[in-house]
TORPA-4810 file (N, C-alpha, C, O; in nm, 3 decimals):
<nodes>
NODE_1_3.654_-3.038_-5.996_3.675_-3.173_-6.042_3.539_-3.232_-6.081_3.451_-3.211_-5.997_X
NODE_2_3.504_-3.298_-6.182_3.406_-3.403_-6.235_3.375_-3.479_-6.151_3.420_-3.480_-6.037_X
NODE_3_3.301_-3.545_-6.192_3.246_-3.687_-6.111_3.319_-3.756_-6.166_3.360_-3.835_-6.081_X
NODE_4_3.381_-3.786_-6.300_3.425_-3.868_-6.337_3.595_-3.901_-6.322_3.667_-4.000_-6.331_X
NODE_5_3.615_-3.731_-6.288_3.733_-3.731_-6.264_3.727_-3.808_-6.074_3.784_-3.913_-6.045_X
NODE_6_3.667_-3.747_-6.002_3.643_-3.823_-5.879_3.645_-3.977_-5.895_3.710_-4.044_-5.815_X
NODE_7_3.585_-4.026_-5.981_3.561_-4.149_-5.971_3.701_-4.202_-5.991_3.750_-4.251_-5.889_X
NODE_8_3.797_-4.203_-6.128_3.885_-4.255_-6.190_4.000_-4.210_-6.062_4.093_-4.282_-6.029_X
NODE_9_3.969_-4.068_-5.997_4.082_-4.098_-5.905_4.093_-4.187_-5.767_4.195_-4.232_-5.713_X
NODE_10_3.905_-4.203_-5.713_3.902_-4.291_-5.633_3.890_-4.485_-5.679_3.903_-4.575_-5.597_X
NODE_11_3.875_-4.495_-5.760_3.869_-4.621_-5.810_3.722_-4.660_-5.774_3.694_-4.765_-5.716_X
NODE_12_3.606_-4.545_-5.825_3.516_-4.549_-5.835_3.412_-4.544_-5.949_3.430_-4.461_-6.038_X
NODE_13_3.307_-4.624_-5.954_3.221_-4.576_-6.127_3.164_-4.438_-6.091_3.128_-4.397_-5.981_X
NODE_14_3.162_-4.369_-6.223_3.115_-4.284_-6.209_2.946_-4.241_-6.147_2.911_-4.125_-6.122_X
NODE_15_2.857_-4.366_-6.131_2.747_-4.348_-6.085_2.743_-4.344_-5.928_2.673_-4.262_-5.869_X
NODE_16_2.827_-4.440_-5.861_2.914_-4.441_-5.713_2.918_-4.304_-5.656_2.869_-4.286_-5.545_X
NODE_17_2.983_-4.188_-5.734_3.034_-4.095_-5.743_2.881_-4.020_-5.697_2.857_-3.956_-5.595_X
NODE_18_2.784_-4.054_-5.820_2.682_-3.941_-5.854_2.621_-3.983_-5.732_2.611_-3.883_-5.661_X
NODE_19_2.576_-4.084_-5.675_2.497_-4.167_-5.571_2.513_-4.123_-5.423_2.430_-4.084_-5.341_X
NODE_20_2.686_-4.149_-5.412_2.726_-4.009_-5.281_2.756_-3.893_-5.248_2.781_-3.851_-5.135_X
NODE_21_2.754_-3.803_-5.408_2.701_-3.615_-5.424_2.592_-3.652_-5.364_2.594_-3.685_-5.246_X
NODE_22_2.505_-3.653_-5.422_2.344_-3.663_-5.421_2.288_-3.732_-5.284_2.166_-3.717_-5.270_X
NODE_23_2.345_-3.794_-5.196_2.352_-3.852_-5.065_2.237_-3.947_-5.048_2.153_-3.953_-4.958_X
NODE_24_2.255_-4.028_-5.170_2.129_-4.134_-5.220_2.188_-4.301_-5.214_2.291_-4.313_-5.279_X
NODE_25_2.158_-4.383_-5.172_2.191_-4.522_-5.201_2.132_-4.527_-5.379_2.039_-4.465_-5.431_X
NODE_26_2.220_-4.620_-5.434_2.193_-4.680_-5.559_2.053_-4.754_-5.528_2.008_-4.794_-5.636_X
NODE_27_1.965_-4.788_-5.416_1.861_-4.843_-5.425_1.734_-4.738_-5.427_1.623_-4.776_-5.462_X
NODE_28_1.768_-4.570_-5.374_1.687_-4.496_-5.375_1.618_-4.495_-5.207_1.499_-4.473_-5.182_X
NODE_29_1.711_-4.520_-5.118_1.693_-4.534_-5.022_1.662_-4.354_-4.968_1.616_-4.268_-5.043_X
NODE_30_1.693_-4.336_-4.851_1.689_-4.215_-4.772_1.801_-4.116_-4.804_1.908_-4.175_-4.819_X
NODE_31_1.807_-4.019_-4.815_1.939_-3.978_-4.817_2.039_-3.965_-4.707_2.003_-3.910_-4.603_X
NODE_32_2.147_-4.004_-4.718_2.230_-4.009_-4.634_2.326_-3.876_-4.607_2.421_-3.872_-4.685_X
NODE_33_2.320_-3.786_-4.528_2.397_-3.701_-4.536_2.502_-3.695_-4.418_2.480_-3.717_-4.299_X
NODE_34_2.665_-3.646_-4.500_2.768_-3.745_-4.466_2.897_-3.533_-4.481_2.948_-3.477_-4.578_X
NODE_35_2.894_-3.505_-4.364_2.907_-3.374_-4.352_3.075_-3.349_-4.464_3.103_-3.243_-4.521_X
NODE_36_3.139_-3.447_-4.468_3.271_-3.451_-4.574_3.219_-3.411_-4.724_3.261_-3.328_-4.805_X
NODE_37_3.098_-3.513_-4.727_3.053_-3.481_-4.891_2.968_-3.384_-4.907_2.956_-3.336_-5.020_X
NODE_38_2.901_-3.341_-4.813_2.893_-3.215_-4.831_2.938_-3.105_-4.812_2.890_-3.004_-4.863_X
NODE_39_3.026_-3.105_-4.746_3.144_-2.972_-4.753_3.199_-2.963_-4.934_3.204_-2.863_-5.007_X
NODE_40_3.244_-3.140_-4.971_3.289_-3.131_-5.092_3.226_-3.106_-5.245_3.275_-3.096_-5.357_X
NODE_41_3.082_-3.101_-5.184_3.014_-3.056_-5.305_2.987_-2.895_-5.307_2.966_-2.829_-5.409_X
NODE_42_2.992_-2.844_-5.171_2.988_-2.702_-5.148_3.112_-2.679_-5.213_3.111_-2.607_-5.313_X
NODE_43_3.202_-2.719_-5.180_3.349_-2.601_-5.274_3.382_-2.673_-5.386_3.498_-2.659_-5.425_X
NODE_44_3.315_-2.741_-5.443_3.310_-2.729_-5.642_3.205_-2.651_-5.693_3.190_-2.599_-5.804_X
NODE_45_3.103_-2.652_-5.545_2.973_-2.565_-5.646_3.071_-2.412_-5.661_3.078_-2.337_-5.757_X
NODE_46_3.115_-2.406_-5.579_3.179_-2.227_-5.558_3.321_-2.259_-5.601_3.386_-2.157_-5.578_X
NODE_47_3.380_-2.328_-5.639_3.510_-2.338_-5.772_3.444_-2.338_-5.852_3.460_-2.224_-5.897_X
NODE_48_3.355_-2.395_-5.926_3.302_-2.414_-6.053_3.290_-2.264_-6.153_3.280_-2.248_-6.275_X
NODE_49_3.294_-2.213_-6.091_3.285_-1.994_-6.208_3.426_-2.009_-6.259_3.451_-1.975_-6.374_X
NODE_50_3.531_-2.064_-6.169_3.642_-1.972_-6.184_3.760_-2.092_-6.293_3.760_-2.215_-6.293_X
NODE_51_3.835_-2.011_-6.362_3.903_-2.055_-6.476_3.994_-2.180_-6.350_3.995_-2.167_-6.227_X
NODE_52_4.051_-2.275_-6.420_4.115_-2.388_-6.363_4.240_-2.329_-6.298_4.288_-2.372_-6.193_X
NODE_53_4.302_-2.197_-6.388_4.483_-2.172_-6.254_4.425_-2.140_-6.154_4.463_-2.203_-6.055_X
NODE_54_4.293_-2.015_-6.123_4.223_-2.029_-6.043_4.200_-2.074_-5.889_4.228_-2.018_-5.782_X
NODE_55_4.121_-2.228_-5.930_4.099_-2.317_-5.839_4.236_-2.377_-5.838_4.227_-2.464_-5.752_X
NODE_56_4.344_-2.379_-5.879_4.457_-2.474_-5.862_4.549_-2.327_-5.746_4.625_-2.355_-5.652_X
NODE_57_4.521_-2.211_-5.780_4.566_-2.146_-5.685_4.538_-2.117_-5.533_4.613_-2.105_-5.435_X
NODE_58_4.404_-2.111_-5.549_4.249_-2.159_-5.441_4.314_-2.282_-5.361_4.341_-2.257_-5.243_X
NODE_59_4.334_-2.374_-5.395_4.318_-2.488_-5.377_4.481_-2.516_-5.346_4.498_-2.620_-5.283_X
NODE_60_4.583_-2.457_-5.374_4.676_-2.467_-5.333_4.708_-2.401_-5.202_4.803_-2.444_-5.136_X
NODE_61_4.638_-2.302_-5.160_4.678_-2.210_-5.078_4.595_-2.199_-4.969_4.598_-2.098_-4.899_X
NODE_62_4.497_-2.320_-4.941_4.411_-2.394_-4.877_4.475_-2.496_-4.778_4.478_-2.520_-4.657_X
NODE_63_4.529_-2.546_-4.905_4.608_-2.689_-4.882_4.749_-2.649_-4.769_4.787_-2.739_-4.693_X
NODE_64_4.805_-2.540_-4.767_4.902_-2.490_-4.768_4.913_-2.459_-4.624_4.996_-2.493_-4.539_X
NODE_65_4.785_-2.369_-4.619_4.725_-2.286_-4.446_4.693_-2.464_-4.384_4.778_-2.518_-4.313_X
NODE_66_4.609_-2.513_-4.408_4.576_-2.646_-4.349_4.683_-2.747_-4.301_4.666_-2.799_-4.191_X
NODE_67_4.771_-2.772_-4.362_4.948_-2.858_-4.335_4.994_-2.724_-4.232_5.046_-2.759_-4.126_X
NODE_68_4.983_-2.600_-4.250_5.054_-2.505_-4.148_5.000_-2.530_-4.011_5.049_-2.575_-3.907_X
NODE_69_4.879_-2.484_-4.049_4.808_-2.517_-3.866_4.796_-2.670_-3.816_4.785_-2.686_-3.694_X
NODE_70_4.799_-2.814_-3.922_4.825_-2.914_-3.854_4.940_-2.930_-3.825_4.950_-2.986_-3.716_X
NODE_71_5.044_-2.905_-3.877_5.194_-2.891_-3.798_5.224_-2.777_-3.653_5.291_-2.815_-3.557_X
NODE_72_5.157_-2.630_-3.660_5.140_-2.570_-3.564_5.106_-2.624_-3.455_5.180_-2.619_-3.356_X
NODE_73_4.969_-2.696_-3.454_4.940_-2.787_-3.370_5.017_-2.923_-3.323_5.001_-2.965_-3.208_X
NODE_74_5.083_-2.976_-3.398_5.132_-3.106_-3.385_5.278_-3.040_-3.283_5.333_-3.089_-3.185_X
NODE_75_5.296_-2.949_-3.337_5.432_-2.883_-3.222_5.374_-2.833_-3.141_5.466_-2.761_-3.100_X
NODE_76_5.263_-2.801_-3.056_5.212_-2.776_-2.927_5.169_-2.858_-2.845_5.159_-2.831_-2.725_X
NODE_77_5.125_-3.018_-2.919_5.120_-3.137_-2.845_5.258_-3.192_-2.794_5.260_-3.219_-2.674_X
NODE_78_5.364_-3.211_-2.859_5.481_-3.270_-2.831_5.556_-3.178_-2.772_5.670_-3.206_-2.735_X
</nodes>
């Protein structure tokens, strides 16, 4: 996904976007590092080679194992 696509889906400008990849305040402050956004810039750097069915297959089957084991879990609490 883009930055821009990030942005338009969070209801963010696209510089917003570039400011918390980059783990920078818009003032040029310290960097802030924020272990979510960097996990999420790690798996576009390593989607980024592969054709889009790809990452939509990647990325489906991620999504897929993750809802399995939080439901696995959610039936061992109750």
């Amino acid at each position: 996904m883009t930055q821009q696509e990030l942005a338009d889906r969070h209801d963010l400008s696209r510089a917003a976007v570039s400011y918390i990849v980059k783990g920078r305040t818009s003032r040029g402050q310290a960097p802030v590092v924020d272990a979510e956004i960097l996990t999420i810039t790690r798996l576009l750097e390593i989607l980024s080679p592969l054709d889009d069915g790809a990452r939509e297959r990647i990325i489906g089957y991620v999504e897929a194992r993750l809802r399995s084991e939080a439901s696995a879990a959610e039936e061992t609490v109750c």
